[in-house]
N, C-alpha and C positions, 0 to 999 in steps of 0.2 A: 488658146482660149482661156485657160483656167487661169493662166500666167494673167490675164489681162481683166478677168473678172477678180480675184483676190485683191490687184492694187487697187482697182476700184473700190469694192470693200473697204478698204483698210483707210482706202483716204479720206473718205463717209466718216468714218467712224473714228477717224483725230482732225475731224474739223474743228474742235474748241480747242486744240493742242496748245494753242499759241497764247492764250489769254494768261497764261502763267508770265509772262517773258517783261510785261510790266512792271506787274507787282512783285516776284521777285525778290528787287530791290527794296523794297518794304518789310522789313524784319520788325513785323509787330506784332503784339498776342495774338493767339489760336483762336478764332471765332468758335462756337459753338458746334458740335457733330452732327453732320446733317447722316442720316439714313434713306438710303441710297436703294437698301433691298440688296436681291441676290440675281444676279441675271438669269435667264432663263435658259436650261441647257440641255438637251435632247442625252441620251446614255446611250455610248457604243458598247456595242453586242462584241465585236471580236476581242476572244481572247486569246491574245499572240503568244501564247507559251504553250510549249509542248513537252507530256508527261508517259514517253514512250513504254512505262508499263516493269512487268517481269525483263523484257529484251534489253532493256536498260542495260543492265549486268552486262552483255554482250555487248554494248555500247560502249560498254566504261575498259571493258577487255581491248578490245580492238583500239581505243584512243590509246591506254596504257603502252599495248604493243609499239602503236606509232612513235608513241613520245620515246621510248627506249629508243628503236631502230633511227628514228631522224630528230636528236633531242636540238638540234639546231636553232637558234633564234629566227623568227620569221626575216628572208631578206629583205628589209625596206629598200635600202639603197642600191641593190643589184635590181630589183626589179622595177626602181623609178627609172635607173639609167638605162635597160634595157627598150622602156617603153617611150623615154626620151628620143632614142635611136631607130625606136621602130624595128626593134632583134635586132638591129646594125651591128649591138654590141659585145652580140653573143661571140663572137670568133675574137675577143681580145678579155671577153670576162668569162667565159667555158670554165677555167679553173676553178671561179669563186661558184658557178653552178653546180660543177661536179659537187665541189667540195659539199654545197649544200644538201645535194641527191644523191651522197655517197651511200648512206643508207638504202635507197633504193634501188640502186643501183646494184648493189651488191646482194640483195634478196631476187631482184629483177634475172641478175646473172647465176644465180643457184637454180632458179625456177627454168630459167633456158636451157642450165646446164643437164638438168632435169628432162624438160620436154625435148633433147638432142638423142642424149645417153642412153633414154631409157627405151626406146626404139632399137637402138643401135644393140644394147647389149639382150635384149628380146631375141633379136635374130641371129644372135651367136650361139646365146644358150636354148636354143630352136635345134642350131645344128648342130653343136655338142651334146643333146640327149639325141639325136640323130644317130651319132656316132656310140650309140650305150657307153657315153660320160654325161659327167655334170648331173649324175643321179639315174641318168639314162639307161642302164643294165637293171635289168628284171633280175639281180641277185641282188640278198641280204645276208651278210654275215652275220651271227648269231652271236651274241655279247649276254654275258647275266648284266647289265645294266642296260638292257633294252628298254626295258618296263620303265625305269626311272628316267630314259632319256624320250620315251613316248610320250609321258605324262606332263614331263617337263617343256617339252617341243606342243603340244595343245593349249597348255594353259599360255603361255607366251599369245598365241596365234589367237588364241578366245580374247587376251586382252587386249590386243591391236585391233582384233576385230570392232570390241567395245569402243575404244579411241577413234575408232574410224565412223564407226556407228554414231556416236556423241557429235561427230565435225558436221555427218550429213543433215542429223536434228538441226544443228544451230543456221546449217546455210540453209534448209526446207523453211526455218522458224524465221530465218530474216528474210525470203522471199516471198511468205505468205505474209508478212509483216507490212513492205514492201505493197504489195498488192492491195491488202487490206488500205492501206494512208493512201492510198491513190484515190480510193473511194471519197476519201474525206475533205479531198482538193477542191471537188465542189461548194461542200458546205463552207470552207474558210473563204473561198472566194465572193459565194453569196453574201456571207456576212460583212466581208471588206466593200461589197457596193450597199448595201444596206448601209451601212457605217457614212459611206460619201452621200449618199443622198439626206442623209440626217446631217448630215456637216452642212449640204447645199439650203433644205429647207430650211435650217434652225437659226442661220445666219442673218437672212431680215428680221426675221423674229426679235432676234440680242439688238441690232442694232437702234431697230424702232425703239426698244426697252431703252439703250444708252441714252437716246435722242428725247424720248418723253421723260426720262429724270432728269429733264432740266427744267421740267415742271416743280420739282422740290428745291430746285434753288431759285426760280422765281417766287413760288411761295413764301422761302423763307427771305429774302431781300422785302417783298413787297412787305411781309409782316414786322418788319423791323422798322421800314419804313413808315410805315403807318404809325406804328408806336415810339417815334421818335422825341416822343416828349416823356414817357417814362426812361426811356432806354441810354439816349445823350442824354437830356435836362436832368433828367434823374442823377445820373453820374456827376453832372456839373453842382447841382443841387449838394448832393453828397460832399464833396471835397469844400464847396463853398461853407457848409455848415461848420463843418469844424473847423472854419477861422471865422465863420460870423454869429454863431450860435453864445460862445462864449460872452461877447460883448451883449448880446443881446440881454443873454441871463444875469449881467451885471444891474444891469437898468433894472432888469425885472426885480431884481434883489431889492434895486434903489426903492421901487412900486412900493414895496412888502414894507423897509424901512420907513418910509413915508406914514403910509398908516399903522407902524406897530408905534410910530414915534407922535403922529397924534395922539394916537389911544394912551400911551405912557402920559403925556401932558395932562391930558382929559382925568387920570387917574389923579396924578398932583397934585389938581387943583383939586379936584373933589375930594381926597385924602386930606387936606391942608385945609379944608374949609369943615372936616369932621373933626380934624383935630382941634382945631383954633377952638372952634363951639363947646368940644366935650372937655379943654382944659379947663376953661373957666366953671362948666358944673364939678367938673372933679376936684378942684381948688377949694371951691364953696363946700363941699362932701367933705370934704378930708378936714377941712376947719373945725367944722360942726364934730366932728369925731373926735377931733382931739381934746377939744372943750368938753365934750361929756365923757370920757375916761378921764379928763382932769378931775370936772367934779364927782365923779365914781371915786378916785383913788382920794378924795377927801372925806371919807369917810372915816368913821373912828375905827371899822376894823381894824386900818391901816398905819393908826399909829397910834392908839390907844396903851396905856403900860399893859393893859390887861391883856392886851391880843399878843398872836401867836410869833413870836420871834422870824420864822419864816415867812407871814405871811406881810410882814412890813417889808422882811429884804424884800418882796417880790414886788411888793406894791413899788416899793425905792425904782426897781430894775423897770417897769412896767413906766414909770414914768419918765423916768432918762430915754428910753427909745422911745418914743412920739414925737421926737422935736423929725426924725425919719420922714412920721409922714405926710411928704408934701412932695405936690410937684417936682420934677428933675428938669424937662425940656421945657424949653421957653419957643412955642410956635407960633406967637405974636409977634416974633423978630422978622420971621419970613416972610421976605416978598413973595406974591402970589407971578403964577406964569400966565397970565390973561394974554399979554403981546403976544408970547411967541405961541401960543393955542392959537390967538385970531388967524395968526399969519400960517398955520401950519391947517388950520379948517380951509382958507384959501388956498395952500398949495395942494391939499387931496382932492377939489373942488374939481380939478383938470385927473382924469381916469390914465394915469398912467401907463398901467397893467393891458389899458386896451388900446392906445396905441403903441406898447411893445409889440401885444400879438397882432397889429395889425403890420408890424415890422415881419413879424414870422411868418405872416401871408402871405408879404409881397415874395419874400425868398422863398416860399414853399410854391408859386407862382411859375416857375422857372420852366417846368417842363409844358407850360400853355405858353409862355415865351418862346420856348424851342421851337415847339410847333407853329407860331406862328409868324415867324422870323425865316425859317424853311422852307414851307409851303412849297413854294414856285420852286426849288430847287430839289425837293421831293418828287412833286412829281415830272419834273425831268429825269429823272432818273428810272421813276416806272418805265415810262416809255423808253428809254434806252434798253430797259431790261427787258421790255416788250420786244424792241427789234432787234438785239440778239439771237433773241427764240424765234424768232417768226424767221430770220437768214440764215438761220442754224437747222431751222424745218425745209428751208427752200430752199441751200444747198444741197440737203441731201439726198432734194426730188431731182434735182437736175443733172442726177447720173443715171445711166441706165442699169442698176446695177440687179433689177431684177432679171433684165434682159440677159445679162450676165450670167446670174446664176442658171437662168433655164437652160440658157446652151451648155452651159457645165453639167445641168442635171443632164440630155440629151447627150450630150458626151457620151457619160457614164455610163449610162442605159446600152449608147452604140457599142460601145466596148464592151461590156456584160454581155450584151446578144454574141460579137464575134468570139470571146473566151466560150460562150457556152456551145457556138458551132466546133468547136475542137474536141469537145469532150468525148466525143465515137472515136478520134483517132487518137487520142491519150488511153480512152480505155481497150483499143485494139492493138496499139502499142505497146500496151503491160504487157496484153494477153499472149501475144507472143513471146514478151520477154519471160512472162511466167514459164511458157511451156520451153523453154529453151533453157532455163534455169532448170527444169525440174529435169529435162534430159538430163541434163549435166549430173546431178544429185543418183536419177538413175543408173548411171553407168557404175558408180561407188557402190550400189543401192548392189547390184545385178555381183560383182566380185563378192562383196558381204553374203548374199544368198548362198554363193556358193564352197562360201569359208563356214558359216553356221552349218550348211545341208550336210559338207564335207566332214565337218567336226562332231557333229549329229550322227553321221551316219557309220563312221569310224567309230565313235565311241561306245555305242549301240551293239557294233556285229565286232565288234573284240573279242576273239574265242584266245583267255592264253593257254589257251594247250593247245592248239592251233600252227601248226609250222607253216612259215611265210609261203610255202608253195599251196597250202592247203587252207589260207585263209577265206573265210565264206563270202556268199555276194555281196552283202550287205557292207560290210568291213571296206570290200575292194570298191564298192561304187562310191563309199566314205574319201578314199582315196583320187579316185578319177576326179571326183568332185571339187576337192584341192585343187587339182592341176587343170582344171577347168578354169577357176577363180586365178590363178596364178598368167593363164594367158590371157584372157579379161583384161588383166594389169599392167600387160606389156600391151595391150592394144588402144585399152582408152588412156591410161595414165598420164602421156604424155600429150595427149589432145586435151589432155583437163588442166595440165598444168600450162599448157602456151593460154590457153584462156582465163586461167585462171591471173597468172602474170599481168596480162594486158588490162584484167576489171582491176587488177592490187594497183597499177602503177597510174590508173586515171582515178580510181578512189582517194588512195593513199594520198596524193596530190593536191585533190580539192580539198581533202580534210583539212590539210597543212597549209595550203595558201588561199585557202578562201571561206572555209565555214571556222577554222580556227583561229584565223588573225580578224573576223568579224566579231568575234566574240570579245576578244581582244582590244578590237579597235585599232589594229597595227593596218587595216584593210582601207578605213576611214584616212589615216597621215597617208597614208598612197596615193587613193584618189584626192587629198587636197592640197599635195606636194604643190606646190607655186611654180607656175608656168608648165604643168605638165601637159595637161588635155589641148591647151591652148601656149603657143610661145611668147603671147603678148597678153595675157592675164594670167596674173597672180592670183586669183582662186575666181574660177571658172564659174561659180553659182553668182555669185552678183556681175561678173563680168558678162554672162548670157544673159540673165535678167534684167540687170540696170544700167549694164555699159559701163561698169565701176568696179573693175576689178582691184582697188584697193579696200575696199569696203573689208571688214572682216567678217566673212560672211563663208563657216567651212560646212560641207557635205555632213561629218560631226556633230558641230553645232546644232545645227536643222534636226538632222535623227534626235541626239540629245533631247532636245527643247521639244519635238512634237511626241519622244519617250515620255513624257512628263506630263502632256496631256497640256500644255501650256498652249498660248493663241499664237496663231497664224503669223501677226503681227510680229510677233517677238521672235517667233522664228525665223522668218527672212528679214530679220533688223530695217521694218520699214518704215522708223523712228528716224534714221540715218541720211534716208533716202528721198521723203516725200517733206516741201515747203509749204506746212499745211495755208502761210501766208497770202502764195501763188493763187488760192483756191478761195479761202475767207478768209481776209486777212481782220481777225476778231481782234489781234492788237487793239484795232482801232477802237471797236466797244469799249475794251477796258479804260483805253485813256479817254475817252470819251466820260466815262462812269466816273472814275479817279478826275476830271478837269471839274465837273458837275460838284462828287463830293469835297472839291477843297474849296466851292464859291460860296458855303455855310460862312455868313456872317450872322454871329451872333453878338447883341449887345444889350446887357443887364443896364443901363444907365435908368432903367425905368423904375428898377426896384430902391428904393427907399425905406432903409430900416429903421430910422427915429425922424419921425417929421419934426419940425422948428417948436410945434408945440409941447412935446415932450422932452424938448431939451432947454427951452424955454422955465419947464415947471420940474428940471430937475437944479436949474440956478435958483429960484426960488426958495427951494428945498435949502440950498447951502445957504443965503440969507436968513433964514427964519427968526435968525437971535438965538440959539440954542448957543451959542457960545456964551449968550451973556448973563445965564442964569450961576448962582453963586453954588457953584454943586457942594463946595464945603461945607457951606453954613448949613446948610441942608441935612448934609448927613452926618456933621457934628453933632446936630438937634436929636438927628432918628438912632445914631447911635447911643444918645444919654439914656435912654430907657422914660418910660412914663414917670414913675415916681422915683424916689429916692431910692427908696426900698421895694423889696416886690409885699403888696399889698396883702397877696393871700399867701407868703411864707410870713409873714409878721402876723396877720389872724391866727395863725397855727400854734405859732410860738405864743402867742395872748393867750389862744386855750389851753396851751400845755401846762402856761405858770396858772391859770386859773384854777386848773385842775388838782394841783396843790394845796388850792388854799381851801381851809373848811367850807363846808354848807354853810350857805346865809345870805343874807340882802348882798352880799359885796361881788361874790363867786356869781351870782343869779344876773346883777349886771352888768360883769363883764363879758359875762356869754353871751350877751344882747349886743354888745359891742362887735364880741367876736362875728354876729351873722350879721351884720350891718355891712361891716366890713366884705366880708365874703359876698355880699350883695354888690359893692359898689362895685368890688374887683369885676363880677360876671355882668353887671348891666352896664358900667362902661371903663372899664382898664382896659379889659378885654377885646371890643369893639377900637379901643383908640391903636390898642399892638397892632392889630388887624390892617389897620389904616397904618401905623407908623413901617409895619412890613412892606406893604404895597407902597407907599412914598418913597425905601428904601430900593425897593427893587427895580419901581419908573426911575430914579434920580440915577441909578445908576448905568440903566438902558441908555437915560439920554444923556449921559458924560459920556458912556463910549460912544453914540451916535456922532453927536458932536465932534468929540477928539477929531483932529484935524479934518470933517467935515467938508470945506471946500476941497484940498485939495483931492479927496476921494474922488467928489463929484467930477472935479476936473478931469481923473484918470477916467472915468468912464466916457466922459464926452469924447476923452484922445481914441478910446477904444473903439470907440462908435463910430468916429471918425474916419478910423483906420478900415474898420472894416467897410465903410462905404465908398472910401477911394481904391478898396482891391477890387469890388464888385464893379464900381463903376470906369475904374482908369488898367489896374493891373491886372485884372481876370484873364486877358487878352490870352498869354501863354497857357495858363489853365483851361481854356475852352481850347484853345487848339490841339493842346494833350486830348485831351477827349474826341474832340473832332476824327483827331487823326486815330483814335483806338477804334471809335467807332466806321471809321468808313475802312479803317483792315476787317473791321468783322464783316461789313457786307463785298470788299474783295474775296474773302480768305472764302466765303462763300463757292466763291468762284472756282477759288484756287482748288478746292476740298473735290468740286463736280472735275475739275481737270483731271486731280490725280486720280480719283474714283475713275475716270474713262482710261486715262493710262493703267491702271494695275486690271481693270477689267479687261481690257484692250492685250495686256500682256498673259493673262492668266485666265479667262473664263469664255472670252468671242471668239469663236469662230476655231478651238480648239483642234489643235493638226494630229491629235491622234491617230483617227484614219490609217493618215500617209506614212508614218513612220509602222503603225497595223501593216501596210502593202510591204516594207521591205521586212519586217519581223516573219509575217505569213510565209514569203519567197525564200526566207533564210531557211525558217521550217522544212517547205516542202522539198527544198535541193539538198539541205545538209541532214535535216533531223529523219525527213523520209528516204531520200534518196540515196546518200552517199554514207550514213550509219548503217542501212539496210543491203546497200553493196559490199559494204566493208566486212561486216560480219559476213556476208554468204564469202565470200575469196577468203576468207579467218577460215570459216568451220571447214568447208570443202578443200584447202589448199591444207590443212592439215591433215585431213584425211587422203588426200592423195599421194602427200608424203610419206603417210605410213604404211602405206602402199607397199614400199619397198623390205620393209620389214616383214609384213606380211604375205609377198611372194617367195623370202629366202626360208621363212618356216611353214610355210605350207609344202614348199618342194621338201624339206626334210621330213616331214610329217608322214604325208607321202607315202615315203618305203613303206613305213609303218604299218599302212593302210592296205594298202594293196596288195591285189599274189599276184610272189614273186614266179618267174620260171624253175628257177634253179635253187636252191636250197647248199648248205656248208650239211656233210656229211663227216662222220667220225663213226671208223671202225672197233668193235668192241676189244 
């Protein structure tokens, strides 16, 4: 039942297994990280490890002892072959057995030689103290080293006693130990159904959880989808700008050029028409100047004999430089630019600037294009993604898989109730084995009494001045007391050792072939030896399971994997096993989704970056006439400077030699001259530079506008060009690059919720701890309770029964000591 509820399980829960096997073959960017959450998972209470305390020590004694006595390699291959044969093969491999339980075998044959001997020579030396030998004679001979051989014959027999003493603590301490972990069988077991019944409830739980995150990958498809015009058109947008964006901004340049080359014109002419006007008043200015420092300098200061030597050269010098001041540039020469103003008013007439940006509208347009080129193929795909989910929810009703789990839980339950009807005879079972152990313990227990009472009581009534005939009661009952303990040991010794023998050699054994090669895992290649349990499967768990005994599916593995706390799933490799196609075959979704996503035709032929009227009024532009203005004469003129001379460094120089010449009518008006001058310079020189700067700096604007002029414009129109036949004729591979990025993002969706249910599926559902808790708990309560606690009690007791022997040869010599004698050694004086 459980066998057939888990596959169930498990094939529920890799019902979308299959939607990877498409896409696959699509190796394209990583969509976006969907969050998936954490599954929801009940916490097992058992914990399968066992920390037997202070007894440990005795633990780690007894393994030590083993590994010494049998340090042998576990046999794999004698005990596949034997179990191949069914023992068949014991009478032809005995040799390689002995070989391996020679150890035992030869502690096994000391122990017998023991429980045979020690009967035997009991009832010799019975009849040799029968016969006053063997100690037998109530005479002591009198020695001066009696005292040191009495002393020395106690202390001996007190420490055998303690060694013997020490062996029955440890076998009492492992059989209350023993006793005590029986108690605790109950609790591990409660816990291991407690564990299965949280495995059984917690298991719909995860899977409804695995089954409702496919609500976050509907989400996230349907919101992608919706947004298909920032998300694709956007992207297409993107890549499109940076080869249509350039050309665009050329034109807008061209806009900008348009009217900086108006406004330059506009300045020209109004520059040219401030200069033309202000040359003719400054002509007539400068005339009238120089006529009146002519008749200033005819005055007789100037050349009188009477007047000052210096004051003529200055006059002489004052009169040679005026022929300077006159006009330089001639701006009567200049043609006026009226034509190409008219034609350049008409080409900025048409708003350039605003059908570029209406070019950047249409392209920035792309992503309401997207969307609505889509549409119908959009929502085909909701609904696709709709009935995935909705057959993904309706598969997984049409198993019965809760019915499943409740007879698994009802299982569980049955079996808890029949393990808890045994618990009166597991614990009536100890109790006997306890009181049968502690016999045992008793009878060492009962020889010891009568070794301490003996040693107590000798040591106590020791008179030495005392002659051995005359030794007091106390002393002699010290004595009897000995040989009390000494028949004790010929009576149980040899009963303690045949039982003891027979717990060492079924202990010893399971230590070595079954709680130590589990530990090992040499226990595990046994059981998954190929064709053992079965002679027509090579490993028996999937061959019972699934009728596929090639599967690689070991007893190991399963422990391993459900050690780990790993799923169900991954432990009986049902990845291997189950067609999740046979069930839903969700392939078909996919390529349904993938046929949908590749029917995206997109076509920009709508967009339009420079309509005919913008490219219309950038030939215009190139026409203007701007090639046929005379840029030379131009700036021939602007470069001769206004006058000959600079007007107000020649006023300067006039006041300087003025300053020279004496006070008087002559000095008085040429400094009238001089601010005349300085007048003319500030109300119009000044004003004409102003204007001849600004005519130099338009003339020169529009020589480089101009400078080959057509064919600039022509490269933009090629630009412009170019970029409308990508958008409209070659875009074609650039939208399907995207196309196809964007329909990997809403697979990869997909792919993201598969692998999310595989790694859940292998690591978090339906977690096989439990089961691998049932064989950890069974290893506990047979090796760590049962067969450590055996082992120590046959350790401490089998040593103490041993030194049995020592302790019967020195308590018979002890003995003499003790006791009064008949007869006494006499010496005449």
């Amino acid at each position: 039942m459980w066998k057939s509820g888990t596959l169930l399980l498990l094939s529920v829960l890799w019902a979308s297994g299959e939607l990877q096997q498409e896409t696959e073959l699509r190796r394209l960017p990583p969509p976006g990280k969907l969050n998936f959450g954490y599954v929801p998972a009940g916490v097992y209470e058992t914990l399968a490890h066992y920390e037997p305390g202070p007894i440990g020590i005795l633990f780690h004694l007894v393994h030590a002892f083993l590994h010494a006595m049998q340090p042998n390699a576990f046999p794999h291959d004698l005990i596949v072959k034997l179990a191949k044969d069914k023992f068949g093969a014991i009478q032809t491999e005995y040799q390689k057995a002995i070989y391996y339980e020679i150890g035992f075998l030869i502690c096994a044959a000391v122990g017998l030689l023991f429980a045979i001997l020690m009967p035997v020579v009991g009832l010799f030396f019975c009849m040799c103290r029968c016969c006053d030998n063997c100690g037998g004679e109530m005479h002591q001979r009198q020695r001066k080293n009696a005292d040191c051989r009495r002393g020395l014959l106690g202390t001996l027999l007190f420490s055998t006693s303690l060694v013997i003493t020490i062996g029955v603590l440890c076998a009492y301490a492992a059989n209350q130990n023993l006793s005590s972990q029986v108690k605790n069988i109950r609790r591990l077991v409660n816990s291991n159904m407690r564990d299965l019944h949280t495995f059984a409830n917690d298991t719909p739980m995860q899977i409804d959880y695995l089954i409702s995150q496919y609500a976050t990958v509907k989400n996230k498809v349907n919101y992608d989808l919706d947004n298909i015009g920032p998300l694709l058109g956007g992207r297409i947008h993107v890549r499109l700008e940076k080869e249509v964006h350039p050309a665009l901004n050329q034109v807008l340049n061209m806009a900008g050029a348009m009217r900086e080359t108006k406004e330059a014109l506009e300045n020209v002419s109004v520059s040219l028409v401030v200069l033309q006007e202000g040359a003719g008043k400054l002509h007539f200015n400068l005339s009238q100047v120089r006529d009146s420092i002519n008749r200033t300098l005819d005055d007789p200061g100037c050349h009188d004999e009477e007047s000052d030597a210096t004051t003529a050269q200055l006059c002489h010098s004052i009169r040679q430089s005026l022929s300077q001041l006159q006009m330089s540039a001639n701006f009567t020469r200049l043609p006026n630019v009226n034509p190409q103003l008219e034609k350049m008013k008409n080409v900025v007439k048409t708003d350039l600037s605003s059908v570029v940006h209406r070019g950047f509208s249409s392209l920035n347009d792309t992503p309401h294009i997207v969307i609505e080129q889509t549409r119908t193929v959009v929502n085909s795909v909701q609904n696709l993604v709709d009935s995935v989910g909705n057959n993904i929810s309706s598969f997984s009703r049409a198993f019965p898989l809760q019915t499943c789990l409740s007879n698994f839980t009802i299982f569980i339950s049955h079996a808890h109730a029949k393990i808890e009807d045994y618990y009166p005879e597991i614990d009536k079972m100890d109790f006997y084995r306890w009181i049968g152990c502690i016999a045992l313990c008793c009878m060492v227990v009962l020889v010891l009494a009568f070794n301490y009472l003996g040693l107590l009581c000798g040591t106590l009534g020791y008179d030495k001045h005392a002659s051995p005939t005359t030794r007091g009661c106390i002393s002699n009952t010290g004595g009897t007391l000995l040989m009390a303990g000494v028949g004790f040991s010929f009576i149980f010794s040899w009963m303690l050792m045949g039982v003891l023998t027979t717990i060492f050699l079924a202990g010893g054994n399971m230590e070595k072939l079954l709680c130590e090669p589990f530990h090992t895992k040499e226990l595990f290649k046994v059981v998954d030896t190929p064709y053992l349990i079965n002679p027509e499967w090579k490993n028996f768990i999937p061959g019972y399971m699934y009728n596929d005994s090639e599967l690689e599916l070991t007893s190991e593995s399963l422990y391993s994997t459900c050690k780990q706390n790993k799923g169900i799933y991954s432990a009986l490799r049902l990845d291997k096993v189950f067609n999740i196609s046979s069930f839903l075959n969700t392939t078909v979704f996919t390529k349904d989704v993938v046929h949908q996503l590749e029917n995206f035709r997109i076509d920009l032929r709508a967009i339009i970056l420079l309509e005919a009227e913008g490219k219309q009024n950038l030939l215009d532009f190139s026409e203007a006439g701007l090639s046929e203005i005379n840029y030379a004469d131009y700036l021939d003129e602007v470069n001769k400077g206004v006058t000959v001379v600079d007007v107000l460094s020649f006023a300067k120089e006039l006041e300087s030699q003025t300053d020279l010449m004496p006070r008087g009518p002559l000095q008085t008006a040429l400094k009238g001259h001089v601010a005349t001058l300085q007048r003319i310079h500030r109300q119009q020189i000044a004003p004409m530079e102003q204007a001849m700067s600004a005519l130099n700096q338009s003339m020169r604007f529009l020589e480089r506008t101009a400078s080959d002029l057509p064919n600039k414009v022509t490269d933009v129109l090629e630009a412009i060009e170019a970029a409308q036949h990508l958008i409209s004729q070659n875009a074609t591979l650039l939208i399907n690059q995207e196309t196809r990025k964007y329909s990997a993002t809403i697979i990869g969706y997909f792919n993201q919720y598969i692998e999310w249910v595989k790694t859940s599926l292998a690591l978090e559902v339906a977690p096989c701890k439990p089961f691998s808790n049932i064989l950890d708990t069974a290893q506990i309560m047979t090796c760590s309770f049962l067969v450590d606690s055996m082992n120590t009690f046959w350790m401490g007791l089998g040593c103490s029964t041993l030194f049995l022997l020592p302790s019967v040869i020195l308590a018979v010599k002890l003995a003499k000591y003790y006791r009064r004698m008949d007869t006494e050694d006499v010496y005449d004086e």
